[in-house]
C-alpha positions as CSV (number, residue, x, y, z in Angstrom):
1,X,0.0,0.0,0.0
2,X,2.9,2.5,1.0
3,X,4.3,1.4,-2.3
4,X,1.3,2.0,-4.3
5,X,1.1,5.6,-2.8
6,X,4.7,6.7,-3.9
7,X,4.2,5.4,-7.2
8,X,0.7,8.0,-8.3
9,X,2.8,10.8,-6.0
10,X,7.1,10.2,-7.2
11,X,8.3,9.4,-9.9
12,X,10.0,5.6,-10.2
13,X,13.4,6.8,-9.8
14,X,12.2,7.9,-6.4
15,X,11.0,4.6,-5.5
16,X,13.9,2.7,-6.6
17,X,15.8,4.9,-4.6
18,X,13.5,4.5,-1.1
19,X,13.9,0.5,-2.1
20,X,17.2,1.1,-1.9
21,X,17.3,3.4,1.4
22,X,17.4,0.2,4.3
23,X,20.3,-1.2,1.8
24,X,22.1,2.2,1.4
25,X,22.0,3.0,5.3
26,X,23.1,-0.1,6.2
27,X,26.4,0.3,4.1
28,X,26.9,3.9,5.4
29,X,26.6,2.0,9.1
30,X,29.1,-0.4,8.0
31,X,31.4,1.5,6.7
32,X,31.7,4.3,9.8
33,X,31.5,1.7,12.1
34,X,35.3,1.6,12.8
35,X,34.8,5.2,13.5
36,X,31.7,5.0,15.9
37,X,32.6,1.9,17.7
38,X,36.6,2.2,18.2
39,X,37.5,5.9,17.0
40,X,35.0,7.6,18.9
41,X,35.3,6.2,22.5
42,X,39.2,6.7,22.1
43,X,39.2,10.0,21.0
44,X,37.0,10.1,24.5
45,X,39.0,8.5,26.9
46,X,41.8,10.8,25.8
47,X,40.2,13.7,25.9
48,X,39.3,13.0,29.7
49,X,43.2,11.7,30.2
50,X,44.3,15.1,28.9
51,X,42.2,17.4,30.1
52,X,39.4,15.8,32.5
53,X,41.5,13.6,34.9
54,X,43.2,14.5,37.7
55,X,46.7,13.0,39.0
56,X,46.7,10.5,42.1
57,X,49.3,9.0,43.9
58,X,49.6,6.2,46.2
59,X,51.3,5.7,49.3
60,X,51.8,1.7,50.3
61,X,53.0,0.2,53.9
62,X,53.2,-3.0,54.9
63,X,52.0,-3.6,58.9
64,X,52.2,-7.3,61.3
65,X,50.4,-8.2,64.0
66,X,52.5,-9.4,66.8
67,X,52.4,-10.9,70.3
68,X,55.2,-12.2,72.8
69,X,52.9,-14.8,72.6
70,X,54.7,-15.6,68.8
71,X,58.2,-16.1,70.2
72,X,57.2,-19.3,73.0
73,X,57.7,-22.8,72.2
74,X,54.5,-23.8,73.0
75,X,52.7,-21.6,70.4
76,X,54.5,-23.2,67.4
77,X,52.6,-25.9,65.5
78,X,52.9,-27.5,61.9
79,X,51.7,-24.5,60.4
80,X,54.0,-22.5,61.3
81,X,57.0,-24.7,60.1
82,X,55.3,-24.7,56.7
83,X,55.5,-21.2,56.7
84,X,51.8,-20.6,57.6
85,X,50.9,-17.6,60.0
86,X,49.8,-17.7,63.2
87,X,45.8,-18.4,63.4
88,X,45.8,-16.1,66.6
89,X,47.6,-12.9,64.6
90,X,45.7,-13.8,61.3
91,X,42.5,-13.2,62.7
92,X,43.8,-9.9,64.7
93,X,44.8,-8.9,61.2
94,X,40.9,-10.0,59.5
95,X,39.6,-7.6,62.5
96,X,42.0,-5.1,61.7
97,X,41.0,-5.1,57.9
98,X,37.1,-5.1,58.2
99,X,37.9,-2.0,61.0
100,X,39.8,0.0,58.5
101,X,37.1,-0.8,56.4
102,X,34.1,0.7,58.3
103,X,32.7,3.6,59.1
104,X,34.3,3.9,62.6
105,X,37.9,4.0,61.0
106,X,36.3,6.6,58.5
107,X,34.7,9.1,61.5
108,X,38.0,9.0,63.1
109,X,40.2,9.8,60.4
110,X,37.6,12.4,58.7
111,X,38.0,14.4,62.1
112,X,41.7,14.1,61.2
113,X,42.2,14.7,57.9
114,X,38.7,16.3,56.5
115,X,37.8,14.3,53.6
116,X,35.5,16.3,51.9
117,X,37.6,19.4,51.5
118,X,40.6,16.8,50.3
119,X,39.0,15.0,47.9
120,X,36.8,17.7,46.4
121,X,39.5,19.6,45.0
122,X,39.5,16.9,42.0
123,X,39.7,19.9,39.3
124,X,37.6,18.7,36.5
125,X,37.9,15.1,37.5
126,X,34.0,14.1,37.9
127,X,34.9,10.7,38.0
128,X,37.0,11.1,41.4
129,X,34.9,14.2,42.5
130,X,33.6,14.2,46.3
131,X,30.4,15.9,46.6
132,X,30.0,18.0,50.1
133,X,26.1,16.8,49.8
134,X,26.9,13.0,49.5
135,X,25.3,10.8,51.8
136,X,26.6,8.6,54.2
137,X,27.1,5.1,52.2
138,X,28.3,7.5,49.4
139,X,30.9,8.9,51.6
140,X,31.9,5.3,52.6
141,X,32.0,4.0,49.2
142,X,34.2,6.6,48.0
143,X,36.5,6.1,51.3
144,X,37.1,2.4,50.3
145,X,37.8,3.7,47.0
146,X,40.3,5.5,47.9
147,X,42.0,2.8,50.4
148,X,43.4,-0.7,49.8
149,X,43.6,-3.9,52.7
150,X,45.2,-6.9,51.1
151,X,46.5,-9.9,53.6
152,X,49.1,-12.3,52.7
153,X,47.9,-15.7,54.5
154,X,51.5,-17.2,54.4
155,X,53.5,-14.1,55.5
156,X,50.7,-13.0,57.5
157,X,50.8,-9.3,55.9
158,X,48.8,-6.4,55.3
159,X,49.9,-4.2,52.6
160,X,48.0,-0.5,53.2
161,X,47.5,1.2,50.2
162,X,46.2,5.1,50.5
163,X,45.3,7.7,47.5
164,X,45.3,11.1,47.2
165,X,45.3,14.1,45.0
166,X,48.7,15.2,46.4
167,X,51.8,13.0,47.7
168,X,51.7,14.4,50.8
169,X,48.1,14.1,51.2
170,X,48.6,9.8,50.3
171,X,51.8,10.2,53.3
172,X,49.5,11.8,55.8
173,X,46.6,9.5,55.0
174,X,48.4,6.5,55.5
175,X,50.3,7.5,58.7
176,X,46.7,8.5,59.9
177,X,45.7,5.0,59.5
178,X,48.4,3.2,60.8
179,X,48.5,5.3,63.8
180,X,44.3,4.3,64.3
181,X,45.4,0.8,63.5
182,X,48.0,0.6,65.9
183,X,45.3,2.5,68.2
184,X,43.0,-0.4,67.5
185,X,44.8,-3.1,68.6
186,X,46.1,-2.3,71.6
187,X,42.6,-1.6,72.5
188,X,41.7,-4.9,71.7
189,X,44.7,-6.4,73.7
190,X,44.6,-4.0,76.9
191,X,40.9,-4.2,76.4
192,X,40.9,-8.0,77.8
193,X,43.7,-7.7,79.9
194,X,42.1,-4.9,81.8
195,X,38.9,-7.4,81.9
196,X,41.1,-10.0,83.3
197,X,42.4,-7.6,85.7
198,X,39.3,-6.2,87.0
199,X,37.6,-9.5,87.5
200,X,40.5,-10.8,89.7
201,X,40.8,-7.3,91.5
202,X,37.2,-7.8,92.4
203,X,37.6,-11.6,93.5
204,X,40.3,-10.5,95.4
205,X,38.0,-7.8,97.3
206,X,35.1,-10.7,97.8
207,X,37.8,-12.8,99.2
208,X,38.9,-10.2,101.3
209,X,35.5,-9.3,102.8
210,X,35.3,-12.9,103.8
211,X,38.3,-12.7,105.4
212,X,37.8,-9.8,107.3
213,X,34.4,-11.6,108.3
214,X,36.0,-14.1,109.3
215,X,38.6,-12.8,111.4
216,X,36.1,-10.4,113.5
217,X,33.7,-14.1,114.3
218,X,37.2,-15.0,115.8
219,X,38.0,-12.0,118.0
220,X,34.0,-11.7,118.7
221,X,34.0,-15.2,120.0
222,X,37.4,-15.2,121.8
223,X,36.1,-11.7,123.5
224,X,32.6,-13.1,124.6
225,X,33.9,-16.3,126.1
226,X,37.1,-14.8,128.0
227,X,39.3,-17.7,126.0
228,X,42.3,-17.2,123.3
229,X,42.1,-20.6,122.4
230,X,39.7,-23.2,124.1
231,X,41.7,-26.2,122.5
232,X,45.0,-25.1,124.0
233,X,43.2,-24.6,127.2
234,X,41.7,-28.1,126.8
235,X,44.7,-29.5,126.2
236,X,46.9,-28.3,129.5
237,X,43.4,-28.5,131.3
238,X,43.7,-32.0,130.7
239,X,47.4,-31.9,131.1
240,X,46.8,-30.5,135.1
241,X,44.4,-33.3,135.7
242,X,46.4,-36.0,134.1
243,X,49.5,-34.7,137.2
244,X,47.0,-34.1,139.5
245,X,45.4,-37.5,139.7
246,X,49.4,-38.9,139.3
247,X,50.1,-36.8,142.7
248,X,46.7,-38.8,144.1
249,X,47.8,-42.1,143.2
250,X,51.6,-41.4,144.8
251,X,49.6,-39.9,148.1
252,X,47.7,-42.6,147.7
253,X,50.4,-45.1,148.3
254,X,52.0,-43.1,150.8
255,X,48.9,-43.1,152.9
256,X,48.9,-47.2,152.4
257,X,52.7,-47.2,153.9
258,X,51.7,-45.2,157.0
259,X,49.1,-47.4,157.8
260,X,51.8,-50.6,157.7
261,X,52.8,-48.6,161.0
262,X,50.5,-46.3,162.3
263,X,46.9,-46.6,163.6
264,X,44.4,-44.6,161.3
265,X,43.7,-41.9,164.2
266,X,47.5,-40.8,163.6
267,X,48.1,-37.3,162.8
268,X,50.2,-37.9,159.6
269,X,47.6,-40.6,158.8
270,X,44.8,-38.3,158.9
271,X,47.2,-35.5,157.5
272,X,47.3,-37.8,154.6
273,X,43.6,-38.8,154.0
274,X,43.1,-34.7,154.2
275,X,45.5,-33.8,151.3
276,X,44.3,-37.3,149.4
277,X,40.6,-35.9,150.0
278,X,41.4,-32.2,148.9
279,X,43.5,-33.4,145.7
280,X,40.4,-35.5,144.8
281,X,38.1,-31.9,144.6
282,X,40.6,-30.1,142.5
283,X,40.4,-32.9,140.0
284,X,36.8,-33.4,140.0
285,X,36.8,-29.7,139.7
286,X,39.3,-29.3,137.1
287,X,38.0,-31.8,135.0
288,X,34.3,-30.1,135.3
289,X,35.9,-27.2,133.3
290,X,36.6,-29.4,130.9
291,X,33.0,-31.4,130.5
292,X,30.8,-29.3,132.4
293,X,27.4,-29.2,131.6
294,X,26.5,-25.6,132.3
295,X,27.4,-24.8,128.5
296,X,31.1,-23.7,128.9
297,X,32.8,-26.4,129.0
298,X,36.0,-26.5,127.2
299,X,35.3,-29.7,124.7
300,X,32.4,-27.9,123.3
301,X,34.0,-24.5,123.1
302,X,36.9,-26.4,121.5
303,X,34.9,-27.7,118.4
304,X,33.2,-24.4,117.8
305,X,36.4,-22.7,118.1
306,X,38.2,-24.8,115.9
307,X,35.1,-24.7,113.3
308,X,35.6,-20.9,113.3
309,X,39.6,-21.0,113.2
310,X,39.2,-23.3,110.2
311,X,36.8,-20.9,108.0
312,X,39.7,-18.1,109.1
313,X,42.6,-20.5,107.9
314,X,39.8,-21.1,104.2
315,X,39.1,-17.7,103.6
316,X,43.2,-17.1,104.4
317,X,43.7,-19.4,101.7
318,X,40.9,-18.1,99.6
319,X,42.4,-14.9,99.8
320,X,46.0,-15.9,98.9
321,X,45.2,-17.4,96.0
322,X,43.5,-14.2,94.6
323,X,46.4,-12.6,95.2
324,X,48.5,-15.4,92.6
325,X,45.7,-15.1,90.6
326,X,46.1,-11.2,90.3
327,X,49.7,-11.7,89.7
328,X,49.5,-14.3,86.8
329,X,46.7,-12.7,84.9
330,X,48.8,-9.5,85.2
331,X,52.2,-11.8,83.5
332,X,50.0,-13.6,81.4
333,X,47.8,-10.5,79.8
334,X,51.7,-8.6,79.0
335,X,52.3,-11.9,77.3
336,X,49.5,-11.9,75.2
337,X,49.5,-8.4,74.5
338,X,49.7,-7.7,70.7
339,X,51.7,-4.6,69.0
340,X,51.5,-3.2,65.3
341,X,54.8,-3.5,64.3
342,X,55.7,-1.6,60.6
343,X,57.4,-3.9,58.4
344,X,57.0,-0.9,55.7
345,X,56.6,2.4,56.7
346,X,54.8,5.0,54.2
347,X,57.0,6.9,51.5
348,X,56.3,10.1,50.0
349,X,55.2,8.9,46.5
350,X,57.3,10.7,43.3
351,X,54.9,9.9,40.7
352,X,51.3,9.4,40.2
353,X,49.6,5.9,40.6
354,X,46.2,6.5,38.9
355,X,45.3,7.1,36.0
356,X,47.7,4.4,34.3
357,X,47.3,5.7,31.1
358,X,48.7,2.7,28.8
359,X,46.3,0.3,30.7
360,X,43.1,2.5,30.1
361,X,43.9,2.8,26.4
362,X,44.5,-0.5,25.8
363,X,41.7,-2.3,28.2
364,X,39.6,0.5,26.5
365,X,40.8,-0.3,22.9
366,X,40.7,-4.1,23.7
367,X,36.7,-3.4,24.4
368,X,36.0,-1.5,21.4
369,X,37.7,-3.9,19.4
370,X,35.9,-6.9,20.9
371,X,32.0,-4.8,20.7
372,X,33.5,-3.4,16.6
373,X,34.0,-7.2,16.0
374,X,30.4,-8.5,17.8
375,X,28.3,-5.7,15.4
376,X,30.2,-6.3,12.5
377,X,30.0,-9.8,12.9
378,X,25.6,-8.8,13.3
379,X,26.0,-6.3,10.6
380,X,27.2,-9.5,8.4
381,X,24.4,-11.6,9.7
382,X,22.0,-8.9,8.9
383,X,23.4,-8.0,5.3
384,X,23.4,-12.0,4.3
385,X,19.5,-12.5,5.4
386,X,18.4,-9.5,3.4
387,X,20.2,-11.1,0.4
């Protein structure tokens, strides 16, 4: 119908040449696709390398995470003599990277080093522009952007790599982050020592309560029963009765001798029986203190005594060993502490990092050459179905 029309309106040399219009463009499309596809993009990409883009430069150190803990006998394991690193420093160093990593690291070091003043004065550079309105997660993306983490597992290794629009800016970024780092894990380490500390500080306190408990039940009970030590007295209680009733049985047999010679009325007889009689009392009495039933008697205050000398001596004991427990958490916490040591401290770069020119134009060219050889290879497709 289209057809139809153009021949009552054109001439047929018009509508040969519409016929011929899909055939013609697609020619003119094959023939300037070199220049649209490959020519085009280049002359792009070194327009923005000559005029757009702004130099950066990158400043690298190299960081380990060690402990005291590293150098003892007992922490080395068939790992390590194949070279491996320590499981203990290689997860330090995965906390260390995931910190630097995060927005904590990034509030700390913006206070420092104020990012968004930095990093806007890109020139012309959109690409590596900062906005001052960017949001939070854009700020963060751009901040691990501009910052490199890589761990080596069997050198146990992290290489720090820093950008910035200046080489001193890169320098002064990357001391800023090694100082945090260094900041961080020693926080980490004196964080559970001090933990450690505290907990057998405040054991030791407990223990010392108890003690002090303890020790005034022990004067209390001393002072209310008039006694320093009921099992002593006990003891040379029983000791006086023990000679006393030895001096009964020796007057005893004396009195037995007299009366081989003397009749029982006798003075030294009776003398005798007196002294035998009066000795007999100050046993019986003697050994009263000892068993009497009134509730003071010296067996019974003996036992409670010694029960409450025996929670003293416990809570003594308690007591000392807080106070080795104290003492070995304190050695065994500066053992375990952990240090930042530098293996590679950060250099004032000379020359620029980014952009690597050669790379971009040949990654760049490599693409257009691979998306020229895709549509012309569809352009051939094309042309071959409309024959």
């Amino acid at each position: 119908m289209f057809i139809e029309k153009l021949k009552s309106a054109w001439p047929g040399e018009h509508i040969a040449r519409v016929r011929r219009s899909p055939l013609l463009s697609l020619a003119t499309l094959n023939q300037n696709l070199g220049k649209i596809i490959i020519g085009l993009p280049m002359a792009l990409l070194i327009v923005y390398l000559l005029i757009f883009s702004h130099p950066r430069y990158l400043s690298e150190s190299t960081v380990a995470i060690k402990s005291s803990n590293d150098i003892s006998g007992s922490s080395l394991n068939v790992g390590l003599l194949l070279g491996a690193a320590n499981p203990s420093t290689a997860e330090d160093a995965m906390y260390l990277k995931e910190y630097i990593n995060s927005p904590d690291m990034l509030a700390v070091l913006d206070k420092q080093l104020n990012f968004h003043e930095v990093f806007g004065q890109s020139g012309l550079d959109f690409f590596y522009h900062l906005p001052k309105d960017s949001t939070r997660e854009q700020f963060l993306n751009y901040y691990r952007d501009r910052i490199s983490v890589t761990y080596d597992d069997k050198t146990g290794l992290l290489t720090i790599g820093t950008q910035g629009f200046t080489p001193e800016f890169a320098e002064q970024f990357n001391k800023a982050v090694l100082k945090e780092s260094e900041r961080f894990i020693n926080e980490i380490s004196h964080k559970i020592a001090r933990d450690q500390q505290a907990f057998a500080e405040n054991e030791m306190l407990q223990a010392r309560a108890r003690l002090n408990t303890s020790k005034t039940q022990l004067l209390a009970y001393q002072n209310q029963n008039n006694i320093l030590d009921p099992e002593a007295q006990a003891i040379a209680a029983t000791t006086l009765v023990n000679t006393l009733v030895g001096q009964k049985i020796q007057m005893e047999a004396e009195l037995r001798n007299l009366l081989t010679y003397l009749r029982e009325d006798a003075p030294q007889v009776i003398s005798a029986q007196n002294a035998i009689t009066s000795l007999g009392k100050q046993i019986d009495q003697e050994k009263s203190k000892i068993t009497a039933p009134d509730g003071h008697k010296l067996n019974s205050m003996a036992v409670d005594f010694e029960e409450i000398k025996a929670k003293v001596q416990f809570d003594t004991d308690l007591y000392k060993l807080t106070l080795t427990s104290i003492e070995k958490t304190r050695v065994e916490a500066a053992r375990k502490l952990k240090v930042l040591s530098v293996i590679s401290s950060p250099q004032l770069p000379q020359e620029s990092k980014f952009p690597n020119t050669p790379y971009m134009i040949a990654s760049w060219l490599l693409i257009c050459c691979l998306l020229f050889g895709t549509i012309k290879l569809l352009l051939a497709v094309i042309d071959d179905h409309k024959d």
